[in-house]
N, C-alpha and C positions, 0 to 999 in steps of 0.2 A: 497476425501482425508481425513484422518486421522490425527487427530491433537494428537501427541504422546509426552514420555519422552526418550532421548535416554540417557543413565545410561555408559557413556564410561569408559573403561578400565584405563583412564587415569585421573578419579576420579573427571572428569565433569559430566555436564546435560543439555543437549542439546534437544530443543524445535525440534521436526522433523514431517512432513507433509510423513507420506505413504498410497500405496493405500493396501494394501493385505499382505498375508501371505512370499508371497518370498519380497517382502520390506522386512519385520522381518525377515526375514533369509539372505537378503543380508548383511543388516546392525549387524549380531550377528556374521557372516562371519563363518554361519556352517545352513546345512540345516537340521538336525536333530536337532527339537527345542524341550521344552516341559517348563512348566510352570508353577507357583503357581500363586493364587488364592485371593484377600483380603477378611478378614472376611464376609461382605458382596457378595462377588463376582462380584463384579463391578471394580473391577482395578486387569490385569492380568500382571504381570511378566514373559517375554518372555526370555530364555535362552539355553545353550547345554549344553549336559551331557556329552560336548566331552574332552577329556583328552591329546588333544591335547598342546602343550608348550603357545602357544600363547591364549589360553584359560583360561589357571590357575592361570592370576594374579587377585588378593584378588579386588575385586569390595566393597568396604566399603560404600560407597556410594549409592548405590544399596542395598545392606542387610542393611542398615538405616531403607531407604526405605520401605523395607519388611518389616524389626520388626514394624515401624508405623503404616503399612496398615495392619497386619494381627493379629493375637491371639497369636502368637509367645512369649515368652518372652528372652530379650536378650541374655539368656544362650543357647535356646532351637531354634534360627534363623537362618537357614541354611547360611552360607557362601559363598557369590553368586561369581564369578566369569568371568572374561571375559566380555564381553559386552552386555548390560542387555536394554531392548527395554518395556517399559512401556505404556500398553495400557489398553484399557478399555475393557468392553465386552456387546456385544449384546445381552446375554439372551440363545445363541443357540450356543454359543462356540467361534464367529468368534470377532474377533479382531473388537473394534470400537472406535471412538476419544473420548480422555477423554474430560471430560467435565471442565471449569475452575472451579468450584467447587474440583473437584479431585483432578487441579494441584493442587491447593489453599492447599488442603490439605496436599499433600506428603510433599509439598516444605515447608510452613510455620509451620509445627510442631516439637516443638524440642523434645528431648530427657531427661530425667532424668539424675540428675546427676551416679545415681548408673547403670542406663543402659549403658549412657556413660561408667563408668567405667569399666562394664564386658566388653563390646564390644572392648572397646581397650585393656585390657587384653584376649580377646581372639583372637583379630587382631595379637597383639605380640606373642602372642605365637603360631600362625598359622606360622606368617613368621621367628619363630628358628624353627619350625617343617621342613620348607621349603628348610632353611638353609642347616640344616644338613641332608637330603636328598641330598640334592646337591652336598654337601662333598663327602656325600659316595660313590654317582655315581662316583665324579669325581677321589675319589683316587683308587678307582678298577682298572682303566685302567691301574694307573702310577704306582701301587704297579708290574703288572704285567711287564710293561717296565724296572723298575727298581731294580727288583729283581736278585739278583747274578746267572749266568749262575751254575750250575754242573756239 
C-alpha cells in the first residue's frame, strides 16, 4: 500500500492508502492521467488533461502544492484542476508512498506573502475568465430563443 496525498476538488487533503496506478486514476475519476514532477523528482503530481465540466474546477490547493514542491515561480505554476493525487516516485516512473519527510514538507510550508498575492490574483482572475465564458455559452442559446421571428 501507498501512503499518498489526495489534493480534492473540494479544496481538502486527504491522507489515502493506494495500491497502483488505476487507484490514481479511480480516485482522479479519469483514466487518462499525466503528471508533473518536483524539483528533485521525488514527489509526483498525478492529474487529467481531461476537459471534461466536472474536471475544471480551480484546485488551489493542489497548485500551492506544486509551486512549493517545484521551480515554478507563482506567476509561471500551472493551474491544476479537478482532483489531484500526490505521490512519490520510485526512481523508474512508478508511483511510491511518500515518505513523512515529504508530507512534512508539502503540508508545513507556507507561502510568501507576495506569492500568496499573485496566486490569489490569479485564482481571481482565473474564476471572471470562467465567468464570463459561462455567460457567453449561456446567452447563445437564449439570444437564439428569443430573437424576434421574420
Amino acid at each position: 500500500m501507498l501512503q499518498t496525498i489526495h489534493a480534492s476538488h473540494n479544496g481538502n487533503l486527504y491522507r489515502v492508502q493506494l495500491r497502483d496506478r488505476k487507484d490514481i486514476a479511480d480516485l482522479v475519476r479519469e483514466h487518462r492521467l499525466e503528471t508533473v514532477s518536483s524539483r528533485d523528482n521525488t514527489i509526483v503530481f498525478w492529474f487529467t488533461p481531461s476537459t471534461h465540466c466536472s474536471h475544471m474546477q480551480l484546485n488551489k490547493q493542489a497548485t500551492v502544492l506544486l509551486l512549493i514542491s517545484t521551480a515554478f515561480t507563482a506567476r509561471q505554476v500551472p493551474l491544476l484542476r479537478g482532483n489531484i493525487v500526490i505521490t512519490g516516485n520510485d526512481g523508474h516512473g512508478n508511483p511510491a508512498a511518500l515518505t513523512p519527510a515529504q508530507m512534512n514538507r508539502l503540508i508545513n510550508t507556507d507561502l510568501t506573502g507576495r506569492q500568496e498575492w499573485i496566486l490569489s490574483w490569479r485564482f481571481t482572475r482565473d474564476e471572471r475568465a470562467r465567468r464570463r465564458a459561462s455567460r457567453s455559452t449561456e446567452a447563445t442559446p437564449m439570444a437564439a430563443i428569443v430573437r424576434a421571428w421574420r
